[in-house]
KOLLO-328605 format. One line per 3 residues: their letters; for each residue x, y, z of C-alpha. Coordinates in steps of 0.5 Angstrom, whole numbers. Each point is the difference from the previous one (the first is absolute). Example, Ala and Ser with C-alpha at 12.3 -4.5 7.8 and 13.67 -1.06 7.14 Angstrom:
as) 25:-9:16  2:7:-2
***
This chain:
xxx) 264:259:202  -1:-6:-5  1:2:-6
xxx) -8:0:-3  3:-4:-7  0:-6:5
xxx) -6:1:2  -5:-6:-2  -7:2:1
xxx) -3:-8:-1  5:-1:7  -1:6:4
xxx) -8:-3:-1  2:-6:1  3:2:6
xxx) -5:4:3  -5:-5:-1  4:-6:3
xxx) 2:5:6  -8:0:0  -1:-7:1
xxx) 1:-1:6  -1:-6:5  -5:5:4
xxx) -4:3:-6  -1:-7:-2  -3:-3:6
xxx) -4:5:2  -3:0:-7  -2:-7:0
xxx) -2:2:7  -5:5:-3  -2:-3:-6
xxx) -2:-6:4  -5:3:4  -3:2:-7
xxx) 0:-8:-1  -4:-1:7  -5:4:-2
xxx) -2:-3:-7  1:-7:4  -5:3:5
xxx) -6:2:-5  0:-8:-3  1:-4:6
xxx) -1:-6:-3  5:0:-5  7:-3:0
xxx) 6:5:0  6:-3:-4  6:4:-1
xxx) 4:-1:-7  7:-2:1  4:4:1
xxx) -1:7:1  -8:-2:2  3:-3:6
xxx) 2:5:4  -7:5:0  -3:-5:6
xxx) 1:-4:6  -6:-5:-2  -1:-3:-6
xxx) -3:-6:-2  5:-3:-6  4:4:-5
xxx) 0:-1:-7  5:2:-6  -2:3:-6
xxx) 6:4:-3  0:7:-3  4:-2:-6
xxx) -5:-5:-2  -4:6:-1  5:5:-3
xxx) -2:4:-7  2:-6:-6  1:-4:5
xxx) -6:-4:2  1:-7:3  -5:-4:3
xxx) 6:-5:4  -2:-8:1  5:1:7
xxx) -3:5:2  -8:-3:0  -2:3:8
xxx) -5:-5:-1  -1:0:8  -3:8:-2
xxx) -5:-3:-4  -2:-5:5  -1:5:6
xxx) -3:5:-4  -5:-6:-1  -1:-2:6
xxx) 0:7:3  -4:4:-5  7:4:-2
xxx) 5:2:3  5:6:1  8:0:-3
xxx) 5:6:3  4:3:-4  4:6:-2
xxx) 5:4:-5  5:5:0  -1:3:-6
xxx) -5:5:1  -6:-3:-2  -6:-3:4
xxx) 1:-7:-3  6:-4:-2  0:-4:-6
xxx) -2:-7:4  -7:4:2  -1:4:-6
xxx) 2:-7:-5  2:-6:3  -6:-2:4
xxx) -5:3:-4  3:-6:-5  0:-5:5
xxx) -7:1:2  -2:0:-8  5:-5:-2
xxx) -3:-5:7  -8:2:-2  1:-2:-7
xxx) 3:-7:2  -6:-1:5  -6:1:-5
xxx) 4:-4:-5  1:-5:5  -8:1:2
xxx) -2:-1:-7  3:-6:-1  -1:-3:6
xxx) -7:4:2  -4:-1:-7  2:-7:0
xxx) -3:-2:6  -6:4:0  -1:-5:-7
xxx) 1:-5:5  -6:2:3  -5:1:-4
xxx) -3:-6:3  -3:5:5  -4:4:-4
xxx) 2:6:3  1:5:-5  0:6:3
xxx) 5:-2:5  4:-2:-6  -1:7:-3
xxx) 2:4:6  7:-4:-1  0:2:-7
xxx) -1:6:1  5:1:6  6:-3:-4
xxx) -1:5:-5  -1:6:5  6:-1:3
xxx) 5:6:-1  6:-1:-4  2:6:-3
xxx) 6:3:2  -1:6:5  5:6:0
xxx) 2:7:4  -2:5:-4  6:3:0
xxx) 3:-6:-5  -2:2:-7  -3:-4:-5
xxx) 5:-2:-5  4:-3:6  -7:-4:2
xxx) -1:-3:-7  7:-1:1  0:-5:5
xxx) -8:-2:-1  4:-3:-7  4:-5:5
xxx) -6:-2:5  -1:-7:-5  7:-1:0
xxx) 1:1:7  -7:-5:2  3:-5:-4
xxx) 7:1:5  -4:-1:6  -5:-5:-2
xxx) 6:-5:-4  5:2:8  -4:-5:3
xxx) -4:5:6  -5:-3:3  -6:4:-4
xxx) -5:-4:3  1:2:7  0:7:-1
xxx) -6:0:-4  -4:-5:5  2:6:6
xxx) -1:6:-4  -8:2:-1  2:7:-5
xxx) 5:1:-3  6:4:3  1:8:-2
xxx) 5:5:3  -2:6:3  5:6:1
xxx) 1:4:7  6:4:2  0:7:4
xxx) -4:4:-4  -6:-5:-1  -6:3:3
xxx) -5:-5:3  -6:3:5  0:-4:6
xxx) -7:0:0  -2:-3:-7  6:-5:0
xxx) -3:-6:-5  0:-7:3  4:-5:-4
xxx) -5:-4:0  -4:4:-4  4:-1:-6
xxx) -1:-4:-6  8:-1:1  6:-2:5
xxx) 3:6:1  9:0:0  1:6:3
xxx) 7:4:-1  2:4:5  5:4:-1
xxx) 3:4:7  4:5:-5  -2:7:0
xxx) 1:3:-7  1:7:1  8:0:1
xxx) 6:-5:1  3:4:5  -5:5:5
xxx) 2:3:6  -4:-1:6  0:2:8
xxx) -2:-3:6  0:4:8  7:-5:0
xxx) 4:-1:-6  0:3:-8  0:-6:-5
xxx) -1:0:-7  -5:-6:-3  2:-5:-5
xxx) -5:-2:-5  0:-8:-1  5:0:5
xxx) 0:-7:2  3:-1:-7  6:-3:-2
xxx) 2:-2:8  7:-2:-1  3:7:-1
xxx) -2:3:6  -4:-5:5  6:-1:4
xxx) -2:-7:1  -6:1:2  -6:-4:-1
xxx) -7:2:0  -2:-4:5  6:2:5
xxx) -3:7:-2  -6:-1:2  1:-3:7
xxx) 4:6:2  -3:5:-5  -2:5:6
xxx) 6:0:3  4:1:-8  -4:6:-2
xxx) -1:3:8  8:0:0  1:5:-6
xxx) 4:2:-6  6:0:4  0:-6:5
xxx) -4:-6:-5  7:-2:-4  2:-2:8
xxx) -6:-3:2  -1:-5:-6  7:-2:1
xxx) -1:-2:6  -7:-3:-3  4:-5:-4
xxx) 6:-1:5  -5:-3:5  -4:-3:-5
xxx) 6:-3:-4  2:-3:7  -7:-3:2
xxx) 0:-4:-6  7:-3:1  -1:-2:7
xxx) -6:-4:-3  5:-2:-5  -3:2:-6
xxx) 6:5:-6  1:5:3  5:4:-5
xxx) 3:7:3  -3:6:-5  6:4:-3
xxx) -1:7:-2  3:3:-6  1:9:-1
xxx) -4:0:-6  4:5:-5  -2:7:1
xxx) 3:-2:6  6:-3:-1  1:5:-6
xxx) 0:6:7  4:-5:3  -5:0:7
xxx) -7:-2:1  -6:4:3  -3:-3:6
xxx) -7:0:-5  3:-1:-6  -2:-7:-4
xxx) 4:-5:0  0:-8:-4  0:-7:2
xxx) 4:-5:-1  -5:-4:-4  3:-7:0
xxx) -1:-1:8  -7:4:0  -5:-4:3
xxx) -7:0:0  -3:-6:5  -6:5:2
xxx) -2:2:-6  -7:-2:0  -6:-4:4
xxx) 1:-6:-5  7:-2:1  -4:-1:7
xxx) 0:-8:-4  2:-5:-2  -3:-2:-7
xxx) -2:-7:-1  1:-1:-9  -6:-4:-1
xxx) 1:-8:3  8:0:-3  2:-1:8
xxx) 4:7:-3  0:7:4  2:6:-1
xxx) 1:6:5  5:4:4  7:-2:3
xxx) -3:4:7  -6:-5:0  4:-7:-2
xxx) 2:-1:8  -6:-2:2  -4:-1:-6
xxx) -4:-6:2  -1:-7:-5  6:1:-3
xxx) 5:-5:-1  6:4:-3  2:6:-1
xxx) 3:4:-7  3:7:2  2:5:-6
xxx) 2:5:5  7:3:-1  2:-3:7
xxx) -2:-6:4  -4:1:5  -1:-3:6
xxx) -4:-5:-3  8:-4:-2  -1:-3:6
xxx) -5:-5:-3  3:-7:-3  3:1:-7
xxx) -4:-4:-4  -7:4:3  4:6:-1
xxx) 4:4:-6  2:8:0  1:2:-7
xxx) 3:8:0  -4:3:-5  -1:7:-2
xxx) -5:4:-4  2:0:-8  2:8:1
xxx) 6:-2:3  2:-7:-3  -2:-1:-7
xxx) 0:-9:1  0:0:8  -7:-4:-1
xxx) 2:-4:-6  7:-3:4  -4:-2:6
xxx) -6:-2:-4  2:-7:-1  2:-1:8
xxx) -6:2:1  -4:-5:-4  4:-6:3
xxx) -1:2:6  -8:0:-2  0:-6:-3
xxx) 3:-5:5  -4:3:6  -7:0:-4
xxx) 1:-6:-3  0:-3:8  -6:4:1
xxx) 2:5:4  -2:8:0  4:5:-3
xxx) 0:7:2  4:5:-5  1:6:4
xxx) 4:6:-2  1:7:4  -6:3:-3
xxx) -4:-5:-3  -2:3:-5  4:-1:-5
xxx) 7:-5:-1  -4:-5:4  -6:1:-5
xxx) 4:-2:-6  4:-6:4  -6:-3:1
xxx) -2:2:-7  6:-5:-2  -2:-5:4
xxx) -6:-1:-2  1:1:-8  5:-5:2
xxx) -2:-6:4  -9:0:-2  -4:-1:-5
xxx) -5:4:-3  -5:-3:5  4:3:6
xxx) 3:-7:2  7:-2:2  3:-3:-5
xxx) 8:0:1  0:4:-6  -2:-6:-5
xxx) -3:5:-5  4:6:1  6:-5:-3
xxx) -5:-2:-6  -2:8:-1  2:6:-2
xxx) -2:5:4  -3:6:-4  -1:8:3
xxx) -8:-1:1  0:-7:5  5:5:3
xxx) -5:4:1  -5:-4:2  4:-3:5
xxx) 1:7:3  -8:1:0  0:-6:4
xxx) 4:2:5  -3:7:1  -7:-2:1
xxx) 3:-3:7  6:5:1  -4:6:0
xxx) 6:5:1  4:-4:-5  5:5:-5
xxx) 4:-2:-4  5:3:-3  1:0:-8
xxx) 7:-1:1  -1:-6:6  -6:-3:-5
xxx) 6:0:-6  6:-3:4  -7:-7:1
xxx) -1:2:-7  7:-1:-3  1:-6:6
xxx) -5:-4:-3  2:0:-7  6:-2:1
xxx) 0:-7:2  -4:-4:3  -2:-3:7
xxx) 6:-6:0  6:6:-1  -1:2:8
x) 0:-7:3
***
């Protein structure tokens, strides 16, 4: 028997809970919290379904868009309101549709994760205050303009609706008020940030009609079904927050006629660590199949899953890299590993193609004959004259002629510090000589989302004026590039490519790159 003296009580619970977290428990959970998600969606028919990347993604097979609104943004004396992270596009839907719903959930035993208790809450107070300055600005003075009229009542209910217009910051109960006069001491500063960014403010205030306001719905919400309010009926747009997290235990156990499973709150957390390459939206194509299969035999099944679907795109000549399991520790410690038991990815080769319906595009970056999608999309994307791939490994599109095409092996910032930066200045050469001859880019990336993102960042910054036109980087030689035209630039970028992510990591190597010398050092 172990000699008790080596016992440790904080691995032995660590232990218990990894040999708890099984790749069955996790799908079947998200499985039943989805059904939470349809019925919540069903009662508002007419709102759009946007599930926040990444652990929002998993809880439904039909969503409208996704968004990306950080947790960390929202932690206790952490309270940011990120200028790259604008979601932008919410707001315009919400406008356009009289609201919308965004998904979430949490592992850490609370009904609401940090993103829907604070940072969307900040987001919509920070985008109301913007709107009706910007409304006063541009409303009052055209309302003098039009004095000429002589309809002062039409002129008075204008007023009248600026000053109404719901600016105060809307809360959870369960955030006390020394936190919320914390953050309601930042909101001027963090509307300045937005208004300075460049953000197209007069759209989103020409497409909302009230003011946004989040409305928070989990498991333990009570609605009546026969008095469900219309949104209409509102005197603002409602964001709701629908957390899928049942917030009476992490871990509980639960029976079907089949199988005994444990559910896992916020299960579709973190998905490296036990999804096995899995993606949503491969869960949901064979969904039935997963969950029918029970505990023992879904570690096969989404094998074989991601096996086939590994093939299918090879043959359509698109990166499709093995995926390599590694034992997680406990395992490799016991020196055997349980049929069940969670197991790790190798990070570097995870690839996310599928991740949502908006790397269903390509994304056009205003009128600079410069777009930006994913590596699967590149082969038969249309109007596109030339192609830049950041992918790890070239692709079918190598075949294209040399001059139409550059493949640059660049990875994230988590696992090379300066891969970005080494290849920035091919990237930009490349850029400069088929724009000038007036052709269409494409910058591409495996995900889309992120080291395309700041590639096109670096072009941009580097080759156009601040009008947006090309200039074979004419001013960027003349100027010194400051952190706030960075983010600006961002700005523009996200406004097309609503999917955009970058990281900070990625978006410090462009940052360090364009302070480091000017256009002439890549030609």
């Amino acid at each position: 028997m172990e000699n008790p003296e080596n016992l440790n009580i904080y691995k032995a619970s660590r232990t218990i809970k990894r040999s708890e977290n099984t790749l069955y428990n996790a799908l079947r959970s998200i499985y039943e919290d989805s059904i939470f998600v349809g019925e919540i969606s069903q009662l508002w028919p007419e709102l759009p379904l946007l599930a926040n990347l990444r652990c929002g993604l998993w809880y439904s097979q039909k969503f409208h868009s996704t968004c990306y609104f950080k947790s960390t943004d929202g932690h206790t004396n952490n309270w940011s309101f990120n200028t790259s992270r604008l979601n932008l596009h919410v707001a315009l839907l919400a406008g356009q549709k009289g609201g919308c719903m965004i998904v979430d959930s949490t592992r850490k035993g609370k009904r609401f994760p940090d993103s829907m208790s604070k940072t969307i809450p900040i987001w919509t107070c920070v985008m109301n205050r913007a709107i009706w300055n910007y409304k006063m600005r541009s409303g009052l003075a055209g309302a003098a303009e039009k004095k000429e009229s002589n309809d002062s009542t039409e002129r008075g209910d204008r007023i009248n609706d600026f000053y109404s217009w719901d600016c105060s910051l809307h809360l959870p109960l369960w955030v006390s008020n020394t936190e919320r006069a914390l953050i309601e001491g930042r909101l001027d500063g963090w509307t300045k940030d937005l208004e300075v960014s460049g953000a197209d403010i007069a759209s989103i205030a020409l497409s909302l009609k009230k003011p946004l306001r989040p409305l928070w719905i989990s498991q333990k919400t009570v609605i009546w079904l026969n008095e469900v309010p219309d949104c209409d009926s509102w005197d603002f747009t409602p964001i709701m927050l629908v957390s899928t997290s049942s917030p009476s235990s992490n871990f509980q156990q639960r029976r079907t006629s089949e199988f005994s499973w444990r559910y896992i709150a916020g299960a579709g957390d973190d998905e490296e660590s036990w999804a096995r390459g899995l993606s949503p939206s491969l869960f949901w194509k064979h969904a039935y199949d997963l969950i029918s299969s029970g505990p023992d035999m879904c570690n096969k099944k989404v094998a074989d899953i991601i096996e086939k679907d590994r093939v299918y795109r090879a043959r359509r000549g698109e990166n499709a890299p093995q995926i390599s399991i590694k034992p997680s520790k406990s395992s490799m410690s016991s020196g055997r590993l349980p049929a069940e038991e969670q197991v790790d990815l190798e990070p570097q080769i995870m690839n996310r193609d599928e991740k949502s319906s908006d790397n269903d595009s390509i994304f056009w970056l205003g009128e600079s004959n410069l777009a930006v999608g994913t590596t699967q999309l590149a082969k038969d994307a249309s109007g596109v004259d030339c192609v830049l791939s950041c992918d790890r490994e070239s692709s079918s599109l190598c075949s294209k002629e040399s001059e139409a095409y550059l493949n640059l092996s660049i990875v994230s910032s988590k696992f090379d510090r300066s891969s970005l930066l080494r290849n920035l200045p091919s990237a930009v050469n490349f850029a400069k000589n088929n724009l000038k001859k007036g052709q269409k880019l494409l910058v591409c990336c495996s995900s889309g989302e992120d080291i395309s993102i700041c590639v096109c960042l670096a072009i941009l910054m580097s080759l156009f004026d601040d009008r947006g036109h090309f200039d074979e980087g004419r001013i960027f030689s003349e100027r010194r590039v400051t952190k706030l035209e960075l983010r600006r630039r961002l700005v523009f970028i996200c406004q097309f490519a609503v999917n955009a992510r970058p990281s900070r990591g990625n978006v410090k190597q462009v940052f360090n790159y364009l302070s480091g010398g000017n256009i002439e050092t890549v030609c």
